[in-house]
C-alpha positions as CSV (number, residue, x, y, z in Angstrom):
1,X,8.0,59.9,53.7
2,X,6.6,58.4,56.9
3,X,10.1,57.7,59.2
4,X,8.9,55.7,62.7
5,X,10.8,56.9,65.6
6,X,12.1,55.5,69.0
7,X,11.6,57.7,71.4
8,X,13.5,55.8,74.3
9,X,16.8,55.7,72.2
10,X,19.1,58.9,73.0
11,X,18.2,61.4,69.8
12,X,21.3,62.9,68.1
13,X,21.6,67.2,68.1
14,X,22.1,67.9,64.3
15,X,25.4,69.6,64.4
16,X,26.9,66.1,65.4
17,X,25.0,64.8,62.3
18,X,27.7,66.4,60.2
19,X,31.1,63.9,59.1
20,X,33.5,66.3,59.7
21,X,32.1,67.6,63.3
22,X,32.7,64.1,65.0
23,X,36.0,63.7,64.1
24,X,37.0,67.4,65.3
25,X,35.6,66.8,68.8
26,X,37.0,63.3,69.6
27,X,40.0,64.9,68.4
28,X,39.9,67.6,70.8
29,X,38.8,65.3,73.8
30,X,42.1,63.0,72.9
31,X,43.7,65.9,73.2
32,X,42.4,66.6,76.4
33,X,42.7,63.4,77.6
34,X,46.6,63.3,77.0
35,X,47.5,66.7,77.9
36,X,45.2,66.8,81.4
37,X,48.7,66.3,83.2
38,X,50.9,68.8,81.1
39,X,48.6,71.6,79.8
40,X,47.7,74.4,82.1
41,X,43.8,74.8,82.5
42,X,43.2,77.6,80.7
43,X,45.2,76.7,78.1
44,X,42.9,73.1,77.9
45,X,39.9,75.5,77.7
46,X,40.9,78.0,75.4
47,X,41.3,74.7,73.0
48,X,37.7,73.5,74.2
49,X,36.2,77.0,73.1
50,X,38.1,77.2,69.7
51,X,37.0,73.5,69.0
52,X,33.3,74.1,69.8
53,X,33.3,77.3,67.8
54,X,34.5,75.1,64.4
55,X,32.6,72.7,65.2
56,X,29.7,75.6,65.0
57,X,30.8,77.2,62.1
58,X,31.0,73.6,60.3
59,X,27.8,73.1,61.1
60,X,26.6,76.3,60.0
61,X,28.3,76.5,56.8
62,X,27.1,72.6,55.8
63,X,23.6,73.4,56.1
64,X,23.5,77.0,54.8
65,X,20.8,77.5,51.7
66,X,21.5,79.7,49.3
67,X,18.8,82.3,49.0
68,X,16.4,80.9,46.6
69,X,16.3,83.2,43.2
70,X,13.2,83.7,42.1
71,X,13.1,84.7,38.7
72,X,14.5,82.2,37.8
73,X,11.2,79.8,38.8
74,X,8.7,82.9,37.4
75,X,10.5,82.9,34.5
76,X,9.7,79.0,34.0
77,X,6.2,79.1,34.9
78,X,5.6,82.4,32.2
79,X,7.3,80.1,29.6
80,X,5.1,77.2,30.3
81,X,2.0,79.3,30.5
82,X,3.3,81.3,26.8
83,X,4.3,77.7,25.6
84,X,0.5,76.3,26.2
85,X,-1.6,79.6,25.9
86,X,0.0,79.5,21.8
87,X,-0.5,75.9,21.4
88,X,3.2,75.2,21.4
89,X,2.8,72.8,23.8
90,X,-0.1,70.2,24.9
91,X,-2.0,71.5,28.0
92,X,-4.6,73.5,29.6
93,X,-4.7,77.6,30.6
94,X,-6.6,76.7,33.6
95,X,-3.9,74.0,35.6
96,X,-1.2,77.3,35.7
97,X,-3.7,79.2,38.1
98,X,-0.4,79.2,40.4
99,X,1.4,81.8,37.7
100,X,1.8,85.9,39.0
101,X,-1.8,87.7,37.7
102,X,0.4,90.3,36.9
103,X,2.6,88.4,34.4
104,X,-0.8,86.3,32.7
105,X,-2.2,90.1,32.5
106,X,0.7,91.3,31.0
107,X,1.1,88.6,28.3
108,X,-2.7,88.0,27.9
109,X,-2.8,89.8,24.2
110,X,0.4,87.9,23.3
111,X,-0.5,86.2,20.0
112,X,2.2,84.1,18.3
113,X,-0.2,81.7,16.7
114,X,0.0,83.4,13.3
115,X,3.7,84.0,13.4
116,X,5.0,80.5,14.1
117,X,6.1,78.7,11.3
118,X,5.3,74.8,11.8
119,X,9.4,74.0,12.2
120,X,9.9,75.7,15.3
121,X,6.5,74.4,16.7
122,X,8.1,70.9,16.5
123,X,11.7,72.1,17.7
124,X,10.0,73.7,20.7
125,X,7.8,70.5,21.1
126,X,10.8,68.4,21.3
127,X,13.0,70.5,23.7
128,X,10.0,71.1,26.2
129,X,9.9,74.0,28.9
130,X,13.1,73.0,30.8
131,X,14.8,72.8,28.1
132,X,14.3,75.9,26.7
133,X,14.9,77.1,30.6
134,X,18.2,75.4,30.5
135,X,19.2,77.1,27.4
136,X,18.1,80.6,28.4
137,X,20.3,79.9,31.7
138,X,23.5,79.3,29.7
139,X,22.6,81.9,27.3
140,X,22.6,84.6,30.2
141,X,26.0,82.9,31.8
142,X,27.6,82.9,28.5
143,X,30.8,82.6,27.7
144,X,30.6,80.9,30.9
145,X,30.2,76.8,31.3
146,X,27.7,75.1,33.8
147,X,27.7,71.7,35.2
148,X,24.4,70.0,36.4
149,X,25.2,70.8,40.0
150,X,24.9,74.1,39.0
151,X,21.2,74.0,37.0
152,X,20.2,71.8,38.8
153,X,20.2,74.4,42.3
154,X,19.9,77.9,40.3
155,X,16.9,76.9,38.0
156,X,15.3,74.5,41.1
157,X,15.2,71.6,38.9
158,X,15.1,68.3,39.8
159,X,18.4,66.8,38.9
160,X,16.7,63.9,36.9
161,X,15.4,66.3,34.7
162,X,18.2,68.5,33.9
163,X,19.7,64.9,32.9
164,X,16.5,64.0,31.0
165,X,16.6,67.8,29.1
166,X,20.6,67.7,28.6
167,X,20.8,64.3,27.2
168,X,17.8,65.5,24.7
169,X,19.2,69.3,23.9
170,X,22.8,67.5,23.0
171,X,21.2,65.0,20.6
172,X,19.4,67.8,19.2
173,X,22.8,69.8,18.8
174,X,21.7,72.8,20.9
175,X,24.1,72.6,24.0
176,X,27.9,71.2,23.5
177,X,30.2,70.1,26.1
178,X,33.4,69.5,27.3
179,X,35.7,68.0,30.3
180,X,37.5,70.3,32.9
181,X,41.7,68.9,33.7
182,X,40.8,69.8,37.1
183,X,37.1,67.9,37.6
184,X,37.7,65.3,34.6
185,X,34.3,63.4,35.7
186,X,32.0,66.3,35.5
187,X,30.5,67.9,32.2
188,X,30.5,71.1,31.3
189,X,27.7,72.7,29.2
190,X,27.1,75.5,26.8
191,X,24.7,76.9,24.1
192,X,25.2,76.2,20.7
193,X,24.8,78.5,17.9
194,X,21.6,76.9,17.1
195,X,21.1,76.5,20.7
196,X,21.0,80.3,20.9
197,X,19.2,80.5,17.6
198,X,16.1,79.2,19.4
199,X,16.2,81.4,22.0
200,X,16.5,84.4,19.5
201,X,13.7,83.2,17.7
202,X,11.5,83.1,21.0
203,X,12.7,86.1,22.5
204,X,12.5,87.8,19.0
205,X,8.7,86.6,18.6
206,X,7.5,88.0,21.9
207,X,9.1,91.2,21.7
208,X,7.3,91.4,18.1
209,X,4.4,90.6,19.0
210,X,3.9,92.1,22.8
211,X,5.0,95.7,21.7
Protein backbone atom coordinates (compact mmCIF):
# COMPACT_ATOMS: atom_id res chain seq x y z
CA UNK A 1 0.00 0.00 0.00
CA UNK A 2 1.29 3.21 -1.51
CA UNK A 3 1.22 5.85 1.74
CA UNK A 4 2.28 9.72 0.36
CA UNK A 5 4.39 11.47 2.70
CA UNK A 6 5.08 15.15 3.82
CA UNK A 7 8.32 15.66 4.24
CA UNK A 8 8.15 19.30 5.64
CA UNK A 9 5.90 18.14 8.60
CA UNK A 10 8.06 17.14 11.78
CA UNK A 11 8.16 12.96 11.47
CA UNK A 12 7.40 11.07 14.69
CA UNK A 13 10.41 8.49 16.25
CA UNK A 14 8.46 5.18 16.64
CA UNK A 15 8.87 4.64 20.33
CA UNK A 16 6.44 7.74 20.81
CA UNK A 17 4.18 5.85 18.29
CA UNK A 18 3.23 3.59 21.19
CA UNK A 19 -0.26 4.62 23.59
CA UNK A 20 1.24 3.96 26.62
CA UNK A 21 4.75 5.79 25.96
CA UNK A 22 3.09 9.40 25.64
CA UNK A 23 1.34 9.30 28.63
CA UNK A 24 4.52 8.10 30.78
CA UNK A 25 6.57 11.04 29.50
CA UNK A 26 4.04 13.97 29.90
CA UNK A 27 3.69 12.44 33.10
CA UNK A 28 7.16 12.67 34.03
CA UNK A 29 7.70 16.30 32.49
CA UNK A 30 4.54 17.38 34.89
CA UNK A 31 6.37 15.97 37.28
CA UNK A 32 9.15 17.93 36.56
CA UNK A 33 7.48 20.91 36.02
CA UNK A 34 5.92 20.92 39.61
CA UNK A 35 8.75 19.66 41.52
CA UNK A 36 11.61 22.12 39.73
CA UNK A 37 11.37 24.27 42.99
CA UNK A 38 11.30 21.29 45.67
CA UNK A 39 13.20 18.34 44.23
CA UNK A 40 16.98 18.31 44.38
CA UNK A 41 18.63 17.93 40.81
CA UNK A 42 19.67 14.74 40.96
CA UNK A 43 16.86 13.53 42.32
CA UNK A 44 14.74 15.24 39.13
CA UNK A 45 17.22 13.26 36.93
CA UNK A 46 17.42 10.05 38.44
CA UNK A 47 13.38 10.19 37.67
CA UNK A 48 14.28 11.41 33.93
CA UNK A 49 16.61 8.26 33.51
CA UNK A 50 14.11 5.72 35.14
CA UNK A 51 11.24 7.26 32.89
CA UNK A 52 13.25 7.13 29.63
CA UNK A 53 14.32 3.55 30.37
CA UNK A 54 10.28 2.48 30.63
CA UNK A 55 9.59 4.23 28.12
CA UNK A 56 12.37 2.01 26.21
CA UNK A 57 11.49 -1.09 27.51
CA UNK A 58 7.60 -0.33 26.51
CA UNK A 59 8.72 0.17 23.33
CA UNK A 60 10.72 -2.72 23.11
CA UNK A 61 8.42 -5.13 24.45
CA UNK A 62 5.29 -3.75 22.07
CA UNK A 63 7.07 -4.46 19.02
CA UNK A 64 8.92 -7.63 19.94
CA UNK A 65 8.11 -10.70 17.19
CA UNK A 66 8.02 -13.84 18.35
CA UNK A 67 10.55 -15.97 16.54
CA UNK A 68 8.74 -17.33 13.61
CA UNK A 69 8.40 -21.37 14.02
CA UNK A 70 8.94 -22.99 11.07
CA UNK A 71 7.67 -26.22 11.02
CA UNK A 72 4.81 -25.25 11.51
CA UNK A 73 4.61 -23.44 7.70
CA UNK A 74 6.79 -26.68 6.15
CA UNK A 75 4.47 -28.71 7.61
CA UNK A 76 1.42 -26.86 5.70
CA UNK A 77 3.13 -26.64 2.46
CA UNK A 78 4.02 -30.84 2.66
CA UNK A 79 0.28 -31.31 3.40
CA UNK A 80 -0.81 -29.17 0.51
CA UNK A 81 1.76 -30.72 -1.84
CA UNK A 82 0.59 -34.72 -0.28
CA UNK A 83 -3.10 -33.30 -0.54
CA UNK A 84 -2.71 -32.43 -4.48
CA UNK A 85 0.12 -34.98 -5.54
CA UNK A 86 -2.91 -37.87 -4.42
CA UNK A 87 -5.70 -36.09 -5.95
CA UNK A 88 -7.28 -35.24 -2.65
CA UNK A 89 -7.38 -31.89 -3.53
CA UNK A 90 -7.78 -29.85 -7.03
CA UNK A 91 -4.38 -28.48 -8.20
CA UNK A 92 -1.18 -28.77 -9.92
CA UNK A 93 2.43 -30.49 -8.66
CA UNK A 94 4.19 -27.79 -10.51
CA UNK A 95 2.63 -24.25 -8.58
CA UNK A 96 4.38 -25.87 -5.06
CA UNK A 97 7.93 -25.44 -6.62
CA UNK A 98 8.47 -23.19 -3.33
CA UNK A 99 8.18 -26.74 -1.10
CA UNK A 100 11.86 -28.07 0.63
CA UNK A 101 13.41 -30.70 -2.31
CA UNK A 102 14.20 -32.59 0.43
CA UNK A 103 10.64 -33.13 1.75
CA UNK A 104 9.05 -33.65 -2.20
CA UNK A 105 12.15 -36.28 -2.46
CA UNK A 106 11.22 -37.79 0.58
CA UNK A 107 7.48 -38.20 -0.11
CA UNK A 108 7.84 -38.66 -3.97
CA UNK A 109 6.92 -42.62 -3.80
CA UNK A 110 4.07 -41.75 -1.37
CA UNK A 111 1.07 -43.48 -2.96
CA UNK A 112 -2.27 -43.24 -1.21
CA UNK A 113 -4.36 -43.25 -4.33
CA UNK A 114 -5.25 -46.99 -3.87
CA UNK A 115 -5.83 -46.83 -0.24
CA UNK A 116 -8.37 -43.97 -0.01
CA UNK A 117 -11.70 -44.86 0.33
CA UNK A 118 -14.06 -42.21 -1.54
CA UNK A 119 -15.49 -40.95 2.09
CA UNK A 120 -12.49 -39.49 3.41
CA UNK A 121 -11.60 -38.01 -0.17
CA UNK A 122 -14.79 -35.87 0.31
CA UNK A 123 -14.21 -35.12 4.23
CA UNK A 124 -10.66 -34.00 3.29
CA UNK A 125 -12.12 -32.04 0.31
CA UNK A 126 -14.46 -30.26 2.52
CA UNK A 127 -12.06 -29.34 5.49
CA UNK A 128 -9.14 -28.12 2.94
CA UNK A 129 -5.37 -27.78 4.02
CA UNK A 130 -5.86 -25.29 6.88
CA UNK A 131 -8.20 -27.08 8.18
CA UNK A 132 -6.58 -30.11 8.59
CA UNK A 133 -3.46 -27.70 9.76
CA UNK A 134 -5.73 -26.33 12.39
CA UNK A 135 -6.69 -29.64 13.63
CA UNK A 136 -3.14 -31.19 13.66
CA UNK A 137 -2.24 -27.92 15.86
CA UNK A 138 -4.90 -28.71 18.49
CA UNK A 139 -4.24 -32.28 18.30
CA UNK A 140 -0.42 -31.68 19.30
CA UNK A 141 -1.60 -29.00 22.14
CA UNK A 142 -4.13 -31.29 23.45
CA UNK A 143 -5.79 -31.39 26.28
CA UNK A 144 -4.92 -27.89 25.88
CA UNK A 145 -7.64 -25.07 24.30
CA UNK A 146 -6.60 -22.37 21.59
CA UNK A 147 -8.24 -19.25 20.67
CA UNK A 148 -7.85 -17.67 17.18
CA UNK A 149 -5.24 -15.24 18.44
CA UNK A 150 -3.34 -18.07 19.14
CA UNK A 151 -3.62 -19.99 15.40
CA UNK A 152 -3.81 -17.40 13.92
CA UNK A 153 0.23 -16.26 14.97
CA UNK A 154 1.62 -20.02 15.61
CA UNK A 155 0.37 -21.57 12.27
CA UNK A 156 0.96 -17.90 10.27
CA UNK A 157 -2.51 -17.88 9.08
CA UNK A 158 -4.34 -15.12 8.06
CA UNK A 159 -6.93 -14.56 10.77
CA UNK A 160 -9.83 -14.54 8.09
CA UNK A 161 -9.03 -17.93 7.40
CA UNK A 162 -8.69 -19.46 10.67
CA UNK A 163 -12.36 -17.91 10.96
CA UNK A 164 -13.30 -19.25 7.40
CA UNK A 165 -11.70 -23.04 8.50
CA UNK A 166 -13.20 -22.92 12.21
CA UNK A 167 -16.61 -21.86 11.30
CA UNK A 168 -16.45 -24.95 8.63
CA UNK A 169 -14.62 -27.68 11.03
CA UNK A 170 -17.47 -26.86 13.84
CA UNK A 171 -20.25 -27.41 11.34
CA UNK A 172 -18.64 -30.45 10.34
CA UNK A 173 -18.36 -31.58 14.11
CA UNK A 174 -14.54 -31.86 14.22
CA UNK A 175 -13.48 -29.01 16.62
CA UNK A 176 -15.84 -28.13 19.78
CA UNK A 177 -15.73 -25.05 21.90
CA UNK A 178 -16.32 -23.37 24.90
CA UNK A 179 -16.20 -19.85 26.83
CA UNK A 180 -13.46 -19.00 29.40
CA UNK A 181 -15.21 -16.94 33.06
CA UNK A 182 -12.13 -14.98 32.79
CA UNK A 183 -12.28 -13.92 28.76
CA UNK A 184 -16.11 -14.58 28.29
CA UNK A 185 -15.90 -13.05 24.55
CA UNK A 186 -13.28 -15.23 23.26
CA UNK A 187 -13.72 -18.95 22.01
CA UNK A 188 -11.91 -21.57 22.87
CA UNK A 189 -11.22 -24.57 20.51
CA UNK A 190 -10.45 -28.28 20.64
CA UNK A 191 -10.44 -31.46 18.49
CA UNK A 192 -13.15 -33.63 18.51
CA UNK A 193 -13.02 -37.32 18.55
CA UNK A 194 -13.86 -37.37 14.94
CA UNK A 195 -11.82 -34.36 14.70
CA UNK A 196 -8.76 -36.51 15.73
CA UNK A 197 -10.16 -39.45 13.84
CA UNK A 198 -9.22 -37.64 10.66
CA UNK A 199 -6.01 -36.91 11.56
CA UNK A 200 -5.43 -40.63 12.58
CA UNK A 201 -6.58 -41.73 9.44
CA UNK A 202 -3.98 -39.31 7.60
CA UNK A 203 -1.25 -39.86 9.69
CA UNK A 204 -2.04 -43.64 9.73
CA UNK A 205 -2.09 -43.73 5.74
CA UNK A 206 1.27 -42.12 5.26
CA UNK A 207 3.07 -44.01 7.78
CA UNK A 208 1.48 -47.14 5.80
CA UNK A 209 2.28 -46.34 2.83
CA UNK A 210 5.83 -44.34 3.16
CA UNK A 211 7.48 -47.26 5.17
Amino acid sequence: MDISRDDSKMKVPSFLAHKATLPILYIILLFEIVTTYFVDLRIQTMILIIGGIISVGIHLGYNYQKPKDERWVKLRELLRWIMISQHLLPGIEDDLQDLDSELVKEFQELSLVPFIELRYVEEVREIGVDGLLILIYLMYRSPEYSDVKTLETDLYIPRVTVYRSLNRLVDLQLIETKQSVSRPNVSFYTNTETGESIVLDLYQLIQKNHL
